[in-house]
C-alpha positions as semicolon CSV with decimal commas, in nm:
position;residue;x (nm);y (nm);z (nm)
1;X;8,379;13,157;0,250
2;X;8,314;12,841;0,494
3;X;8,451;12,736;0,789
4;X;8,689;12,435;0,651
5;X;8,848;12,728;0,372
6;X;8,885;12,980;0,685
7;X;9,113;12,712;0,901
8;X;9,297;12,644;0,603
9;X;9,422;12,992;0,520
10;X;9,434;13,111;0,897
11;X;9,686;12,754;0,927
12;X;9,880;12,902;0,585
13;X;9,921;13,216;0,758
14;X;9,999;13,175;1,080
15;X;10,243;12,882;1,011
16;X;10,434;13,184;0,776
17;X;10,416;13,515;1,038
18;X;10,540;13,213;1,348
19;X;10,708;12,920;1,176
20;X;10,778;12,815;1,534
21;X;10,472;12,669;1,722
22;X;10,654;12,617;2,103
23;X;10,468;12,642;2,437
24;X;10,591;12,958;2,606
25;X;10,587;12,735;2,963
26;X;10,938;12,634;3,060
27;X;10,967;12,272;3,140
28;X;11,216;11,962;3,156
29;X;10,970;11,689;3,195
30;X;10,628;11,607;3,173
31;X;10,547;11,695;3,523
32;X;10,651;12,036;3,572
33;X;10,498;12,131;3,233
34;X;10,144;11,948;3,412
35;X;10,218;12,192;3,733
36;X;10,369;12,477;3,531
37;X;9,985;12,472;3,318
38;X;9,802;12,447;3,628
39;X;10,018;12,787;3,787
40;X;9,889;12,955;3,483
41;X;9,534;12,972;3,527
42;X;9,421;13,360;3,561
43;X;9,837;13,419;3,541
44;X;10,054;13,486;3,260
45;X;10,337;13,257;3,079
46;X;10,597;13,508;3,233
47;X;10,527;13,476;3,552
48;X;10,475;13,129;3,560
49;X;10,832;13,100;3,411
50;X;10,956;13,326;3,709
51;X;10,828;13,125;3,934
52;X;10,869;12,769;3,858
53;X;11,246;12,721;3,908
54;X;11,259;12,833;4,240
55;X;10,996;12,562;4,300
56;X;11,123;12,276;4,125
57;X;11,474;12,315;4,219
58;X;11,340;12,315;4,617
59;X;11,090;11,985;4,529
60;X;11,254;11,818;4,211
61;X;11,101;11,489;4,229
62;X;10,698;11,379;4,286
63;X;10,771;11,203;4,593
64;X;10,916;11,595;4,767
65;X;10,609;11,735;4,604
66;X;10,351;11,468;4,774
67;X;10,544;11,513;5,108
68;X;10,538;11,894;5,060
69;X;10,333;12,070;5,292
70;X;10,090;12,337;5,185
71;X;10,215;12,636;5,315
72;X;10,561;12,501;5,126
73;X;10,460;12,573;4,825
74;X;10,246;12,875;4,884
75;X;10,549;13,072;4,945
76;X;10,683;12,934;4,588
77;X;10,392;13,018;4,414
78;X;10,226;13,321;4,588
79;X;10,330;13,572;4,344
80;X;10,120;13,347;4,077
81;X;9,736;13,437;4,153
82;X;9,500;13,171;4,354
83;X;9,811;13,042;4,534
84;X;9,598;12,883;4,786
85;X;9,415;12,690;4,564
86;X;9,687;12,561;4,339
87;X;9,943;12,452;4,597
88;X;9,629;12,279;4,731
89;X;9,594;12,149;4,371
90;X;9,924;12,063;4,342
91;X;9,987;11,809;4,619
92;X;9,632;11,630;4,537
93;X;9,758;11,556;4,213
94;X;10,118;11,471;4,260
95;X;9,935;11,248;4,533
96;X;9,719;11,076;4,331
97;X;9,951;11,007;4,090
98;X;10,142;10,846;4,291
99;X;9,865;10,638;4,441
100;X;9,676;10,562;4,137
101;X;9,929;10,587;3,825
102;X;10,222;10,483;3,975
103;X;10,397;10,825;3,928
104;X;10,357;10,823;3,568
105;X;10,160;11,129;3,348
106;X;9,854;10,972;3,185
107;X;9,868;10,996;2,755
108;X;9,495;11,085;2,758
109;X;9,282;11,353;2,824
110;X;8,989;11,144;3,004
111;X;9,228;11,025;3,282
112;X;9,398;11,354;3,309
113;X;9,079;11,528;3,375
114;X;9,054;11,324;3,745
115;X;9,380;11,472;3,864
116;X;9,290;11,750;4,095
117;X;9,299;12,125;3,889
118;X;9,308;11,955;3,547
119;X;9,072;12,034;3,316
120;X;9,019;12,004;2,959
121;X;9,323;12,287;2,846
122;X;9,581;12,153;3,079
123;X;9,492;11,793;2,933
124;X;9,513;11,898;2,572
125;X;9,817;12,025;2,641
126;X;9,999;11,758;2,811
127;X;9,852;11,539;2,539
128;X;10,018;11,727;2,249
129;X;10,284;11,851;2,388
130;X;10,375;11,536;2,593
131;X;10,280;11,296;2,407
132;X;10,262;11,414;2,033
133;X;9,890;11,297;1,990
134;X;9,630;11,540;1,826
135;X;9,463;11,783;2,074
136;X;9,305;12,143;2,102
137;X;9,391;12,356;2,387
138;X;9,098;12,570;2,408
139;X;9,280;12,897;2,593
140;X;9,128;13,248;2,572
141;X;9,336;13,367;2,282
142;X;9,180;13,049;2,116
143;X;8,837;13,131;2,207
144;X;8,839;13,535;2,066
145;X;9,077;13,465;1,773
146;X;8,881;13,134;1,614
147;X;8,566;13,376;1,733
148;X;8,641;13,631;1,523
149;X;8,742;13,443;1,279
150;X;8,403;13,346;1,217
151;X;8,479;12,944;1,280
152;X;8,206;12,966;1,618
153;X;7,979;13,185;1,776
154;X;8,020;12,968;2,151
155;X;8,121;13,077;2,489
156;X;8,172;12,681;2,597
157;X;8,534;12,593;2,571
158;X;8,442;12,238;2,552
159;X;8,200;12,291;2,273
160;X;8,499;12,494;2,079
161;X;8,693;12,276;2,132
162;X;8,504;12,002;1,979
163;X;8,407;12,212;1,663
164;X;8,782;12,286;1,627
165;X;8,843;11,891;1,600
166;X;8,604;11,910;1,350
167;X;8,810;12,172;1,126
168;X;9,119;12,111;1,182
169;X;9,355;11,844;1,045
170;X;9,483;11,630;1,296
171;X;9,857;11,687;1,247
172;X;9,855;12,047;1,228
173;X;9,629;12,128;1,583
174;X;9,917;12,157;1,838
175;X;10,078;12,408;1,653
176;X;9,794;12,601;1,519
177;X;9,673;12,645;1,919
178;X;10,028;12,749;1,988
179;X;10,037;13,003;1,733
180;X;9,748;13,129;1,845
181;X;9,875;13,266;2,177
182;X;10,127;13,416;1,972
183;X;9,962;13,596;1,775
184;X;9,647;13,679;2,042
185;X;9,934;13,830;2,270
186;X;10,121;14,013;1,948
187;X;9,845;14,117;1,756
188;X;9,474;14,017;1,809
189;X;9,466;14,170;2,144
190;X;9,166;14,140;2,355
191;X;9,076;14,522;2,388
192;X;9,271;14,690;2,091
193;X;9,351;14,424;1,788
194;X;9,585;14,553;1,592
195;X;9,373;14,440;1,232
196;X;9,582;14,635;1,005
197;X;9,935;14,432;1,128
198;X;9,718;14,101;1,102
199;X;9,834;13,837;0,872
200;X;9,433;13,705;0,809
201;X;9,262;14,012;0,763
202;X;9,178;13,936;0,398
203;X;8,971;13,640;0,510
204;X;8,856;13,704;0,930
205;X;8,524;13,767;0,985
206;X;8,585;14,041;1,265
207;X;8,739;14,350;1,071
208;X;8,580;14,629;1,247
209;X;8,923;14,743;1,395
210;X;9,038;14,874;1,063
């Protein structure tokens, strides 16, 4: 069976088992789903979602996060992982949006790569999500799920993400990334997949769980 068949079905079947494709990151406008993505690098969805109102009820606006001071929003975000980092992150950007785009979220993924702790995921999904343009957010249940599924034998997120453009049609890769955290965190689990529950074992690649 080849690759452009395999997307097909795995779009068929995932679109039945979660018929809705949302992102699991809690947000009311562009910006805090930009610093909610960047809190969830090397953290869960959850936690993120814990943590974000306290912060964005205490800085609601981009001008209170550029004035914020570091150790600010490390005590919002602590319990998130790398706190250091990302409230470093966080100010940079806001910053430089302010400077540079006049507080407004760039629509595509070349100019959202220079904000500070952006990189290709985050963009993608800021880009889809945001801005309802086609995009492929290249996460880790992405990257062991389209893996298995025999569409790519790469390590390179980029490089995925790229062959995934390829495969999929434009209108249907937000949601098909979406469902794929879904169904990574449900059923194609990292150490123990759960093959026998999964809605494309008659067609993935990987079915040595059975």
């Amino acid at each position: 069976m080849d690759k452009q068949k395999i997307i097909h079905l795995a779009i068929s079947a995932l679109r039945n088992e979660y018929p809705k494709a949302n992102c699991s990151l809690i947000y009311k406008n562009p910006l805090n789903l930009l610093i909610a993505t960047r809190l969830s690098a090397q953290c869960t969805d959850a936690r993120v979602n814990l943590v974000t109102p306290k912060l964005f009820k205490k800085f609601p606006t981009l001008e209170s996060l550029c004035n914020a001071s570091v150790q600010d929003i490390e005590d919002c975000i602590h319990s998130c992982g790398l706190y250091k980092t990302k409230a470093r992150d966080i100010i940079a950007m806001c910053q430089l949006l302010k400077q540079n785009y006049n507080g407004i979220i760039p629509d595509n993924i070349e100019e959202l790569i220079k904000l500070p702790g952006v990189g290709r995921k985050t963009a993608n999904l800021i880009v889809g999500d945001i801005f309802h343009k086609p995009a492929v957010v290249v996460d880790t249940h992405c990257i062991r799920i389209t893996k298995r599924l025999g569409l790519h034998k790469e390590k390179n997120a980029e490089k995925i993400e790229k062959i995934l453009k390829n495969l999929l049609p434009p209108d249907e890769s937000n949601d098909f990334c979406h469902r794929l955290v879904l169904h990574g965190r449900a059923v194609c689990c990292a150490k123990l997949p759960k093959c026998k529950n999964c809605v494309m074992r008659n067609f993935c690649k990987s079915l040595i769980f059975l």
